[in-house]
N, C-alpha and C positions, 0 to 999 in steps of 0.2 A: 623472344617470345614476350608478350605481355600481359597481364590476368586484366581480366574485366572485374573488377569488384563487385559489380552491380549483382552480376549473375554467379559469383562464387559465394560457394558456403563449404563448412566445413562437419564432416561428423565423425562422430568417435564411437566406435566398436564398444561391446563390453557392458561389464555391469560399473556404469560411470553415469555421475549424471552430473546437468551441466552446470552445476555450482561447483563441482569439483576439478574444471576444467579450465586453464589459464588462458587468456587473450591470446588470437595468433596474429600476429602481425605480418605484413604483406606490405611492402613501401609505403610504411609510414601507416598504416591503414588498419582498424581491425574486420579482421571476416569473421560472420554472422556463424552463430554454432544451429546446430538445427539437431533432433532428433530422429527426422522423419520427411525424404526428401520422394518426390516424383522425377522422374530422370526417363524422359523416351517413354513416360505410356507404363513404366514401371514403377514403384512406390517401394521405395527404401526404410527402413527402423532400424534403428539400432539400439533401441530398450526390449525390443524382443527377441525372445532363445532363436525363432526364426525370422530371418532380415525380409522375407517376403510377406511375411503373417499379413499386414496389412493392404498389400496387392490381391492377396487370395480374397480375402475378405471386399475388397471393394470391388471387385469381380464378378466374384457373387450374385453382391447386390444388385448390380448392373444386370446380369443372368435373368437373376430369379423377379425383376423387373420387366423385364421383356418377355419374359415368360408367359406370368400373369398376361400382360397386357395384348400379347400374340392371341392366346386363345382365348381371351375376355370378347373377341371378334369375333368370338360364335356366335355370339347373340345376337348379333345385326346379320348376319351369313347364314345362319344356320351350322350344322356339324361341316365340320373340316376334316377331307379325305386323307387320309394316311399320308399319300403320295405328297400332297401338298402341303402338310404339316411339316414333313421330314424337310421339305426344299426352305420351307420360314425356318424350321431349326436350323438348321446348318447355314443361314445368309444372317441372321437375326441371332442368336443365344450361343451357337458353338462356338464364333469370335470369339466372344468374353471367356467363354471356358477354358480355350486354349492361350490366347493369349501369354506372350512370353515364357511358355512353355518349355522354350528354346535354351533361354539362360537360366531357369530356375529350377533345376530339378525338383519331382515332389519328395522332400524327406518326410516329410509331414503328415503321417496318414487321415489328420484331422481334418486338415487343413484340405486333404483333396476330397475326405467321404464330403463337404459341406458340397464342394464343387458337384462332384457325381450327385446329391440329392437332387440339386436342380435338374440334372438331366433327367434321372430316373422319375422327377413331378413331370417334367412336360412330357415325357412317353406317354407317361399312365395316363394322363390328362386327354392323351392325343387318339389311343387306343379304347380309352374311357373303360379304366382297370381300377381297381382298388389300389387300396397300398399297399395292400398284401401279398398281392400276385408275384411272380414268379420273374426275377427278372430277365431271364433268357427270352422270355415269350417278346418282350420288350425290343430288343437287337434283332431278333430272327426276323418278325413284321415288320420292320422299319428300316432295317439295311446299315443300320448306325453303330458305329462301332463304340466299344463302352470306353468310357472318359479315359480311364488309367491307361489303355492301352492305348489308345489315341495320342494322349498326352506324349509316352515312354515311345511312340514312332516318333514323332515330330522331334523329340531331342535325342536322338537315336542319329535321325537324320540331319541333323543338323549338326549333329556331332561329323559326322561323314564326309558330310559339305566343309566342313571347317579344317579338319585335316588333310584334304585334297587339296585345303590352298598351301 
């Protein structure tokens, strides 16, 4: 086996930070420390209590960008019919939401209400509901099933798939 230097780095768990950390050496060679790595589309930390914090987080932003910018298209269109709003969520914003869903369980209740706001803005946006409203009325018109349990299927199910192998 041979390590590529170029593309190896190294990170360390814990409440450590990288001044307190000694050179790793590798043939002759030192690997780079990092804090905070992207790997497959997933974002790594290891200065926070949760190692995902900053995948949920940049997730998000991605979300609640497409969001905006999905129904910012009613002003050139006019209102946008339920039906069709629901089909741009789900091709457009539910990617990012679920996303890695698979290996990351949510521990984090913080970390997923940020995620579910975005959902529950583009409903209410979609339905043209206040903030206040009621969010069952939300799932029942629109067929969409709500974040946490969407989420809790996919790594459910993929838990399933993983053990049959």
């Amino acid at each position: 086996m041979s390590i590529n230097m170029i593309n190896s780095l190294a990170m360390a768990f814990g409440p450590i930070t990288l001044q307190d950390i000694r050179p790793l050496y590798i043939d002759n060679e030192v690997m780079g420390w990092v804090t905070e790595y992207t790997f497959i589309g997933i974002t790594y930390t290891s200065i926070s209590r949760n190692i995902f914090r900053a995948h949920y987080t940049s997730k998000e932003s991605k979300a609640l960008a497409l969001t905006r910018s999905t129904l910012a298209a009613e002003s050139y269109t006019g209102p946008l019919p339920v039906w069709e709003g629901r089909v741009l969520y789900m091709a457009r914003v539910d990617p990012h939401l679920v996303f890695g869903c698979e290996v990351s369980p949510d521990i984090d209740q913080n970390l997923l209400d940020k995620l579910e706001a975005v959902q529950l803005s583009y409903l209410r946006r979609l339905l043209r509901l206040q903030s206040r409203s009621m969010r069952a009325v939300l799932f029942s018109e629109t067929g969409i099933i709500p974040l946490a349990y969407r989420r809790a299927s996919l790594t459910l199910r993929y838990l399933a798939y993983v053990t049959q192998r």
